[in-house]
C-alpha positions in Angstrom: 71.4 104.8 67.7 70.1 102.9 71.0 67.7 105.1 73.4 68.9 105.2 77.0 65.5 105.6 79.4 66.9 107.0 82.6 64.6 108.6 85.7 65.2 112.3 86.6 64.1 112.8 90.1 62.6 115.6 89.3 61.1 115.1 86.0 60.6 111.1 85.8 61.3 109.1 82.7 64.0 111.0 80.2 65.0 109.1 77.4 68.7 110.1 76.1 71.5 109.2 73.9 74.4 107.4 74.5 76.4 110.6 74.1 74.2 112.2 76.8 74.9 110.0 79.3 78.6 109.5 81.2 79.4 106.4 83.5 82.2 106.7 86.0 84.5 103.1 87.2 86.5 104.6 90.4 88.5 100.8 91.1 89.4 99.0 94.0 91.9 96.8 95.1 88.6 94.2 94.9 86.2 94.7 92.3 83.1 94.6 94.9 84.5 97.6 96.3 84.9 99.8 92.6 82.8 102.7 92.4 80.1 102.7 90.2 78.3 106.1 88.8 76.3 107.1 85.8 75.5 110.9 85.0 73.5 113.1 82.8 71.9 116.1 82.1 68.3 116.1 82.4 66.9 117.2 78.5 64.2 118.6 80.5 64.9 120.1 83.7 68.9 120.7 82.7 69.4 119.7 86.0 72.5 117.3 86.5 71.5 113.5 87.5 73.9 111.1 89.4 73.2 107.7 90.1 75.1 104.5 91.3 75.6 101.4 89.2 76.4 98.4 89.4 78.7 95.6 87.4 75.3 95.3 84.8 74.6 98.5 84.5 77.8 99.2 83.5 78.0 96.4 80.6 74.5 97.3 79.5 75.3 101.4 79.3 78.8 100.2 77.4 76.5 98.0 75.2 74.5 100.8 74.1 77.7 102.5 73.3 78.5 105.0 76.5 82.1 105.7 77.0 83.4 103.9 80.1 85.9 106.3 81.8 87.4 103.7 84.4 90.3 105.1 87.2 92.5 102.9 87.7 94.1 101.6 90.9 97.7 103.2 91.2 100.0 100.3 91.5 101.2 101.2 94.5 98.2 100.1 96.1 98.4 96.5 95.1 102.2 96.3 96.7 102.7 94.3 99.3 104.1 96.4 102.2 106.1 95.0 105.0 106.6 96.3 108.3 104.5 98.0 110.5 103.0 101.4 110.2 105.2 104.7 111.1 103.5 106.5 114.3 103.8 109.4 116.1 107.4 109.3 117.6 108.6 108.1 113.6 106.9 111.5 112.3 108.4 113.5 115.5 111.9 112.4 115.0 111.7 113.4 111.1 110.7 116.6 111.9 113.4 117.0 114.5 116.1 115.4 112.1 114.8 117.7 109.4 115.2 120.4 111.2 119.0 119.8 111.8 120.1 118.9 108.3 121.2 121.1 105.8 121.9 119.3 103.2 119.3 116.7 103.1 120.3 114.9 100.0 123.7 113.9 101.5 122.8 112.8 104.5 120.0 110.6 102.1 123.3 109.7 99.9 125.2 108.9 102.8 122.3 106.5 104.4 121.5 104.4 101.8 125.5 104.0 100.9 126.1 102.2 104.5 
């Protein structure tokens, strides 16, 4: 089993085990952007370490057998979206058409039918 050498800010060098250590992959849209963390518990201090990482880190932690828990992008995200952006009079008259229909899933019906 490899030996992962990490620094506790408190107590200096700590050398753990893979399972003892966690890296995080938050994604972006571009990779340059992803969020990069690696944690652990400090087998001294018990205190919890996080640190940033980047692209290497990463590969070298999964080398040494670390789960990678990686968050995706939602898809949404990486649809193009035409049009420009609602405002403040688009939000004002929703509320003010909300607050005169009853039955909002028939006007909805009847809207997108025209």
């Amino acid at each position: 089993m490899a030996t992962i050498k990490a620094t506790c800010p408190m107590c200096g060098d700590v050398d753990l085990t893979p399972r003892q250590v966690h890296v995080r992959v938050v994604e972006a849209i571009e990779d340059d952007l992803s969020r990069r963390t690696y944690t652990f518990g400090c087998p001294q201090c018990h205190e919890d370490v996080e640190k940033a990482a980047d692209a290497e880190v990463v590969r070298l932690l999964s080398t040494a057998g670390v789960e990678i828990e990686r968050v995706p992008v939602p898809a949404e995200a990486r649809e193009h979206h035409g049009g420009a952006p609602i405002g403040y009079d688009d939000l004002l008259d929703l509320a003010l058409w909300l607050e005169t229909t009853d039955d909002l899933m028939a006007e909805l019906t009847a809207r997108t039918a025209s």
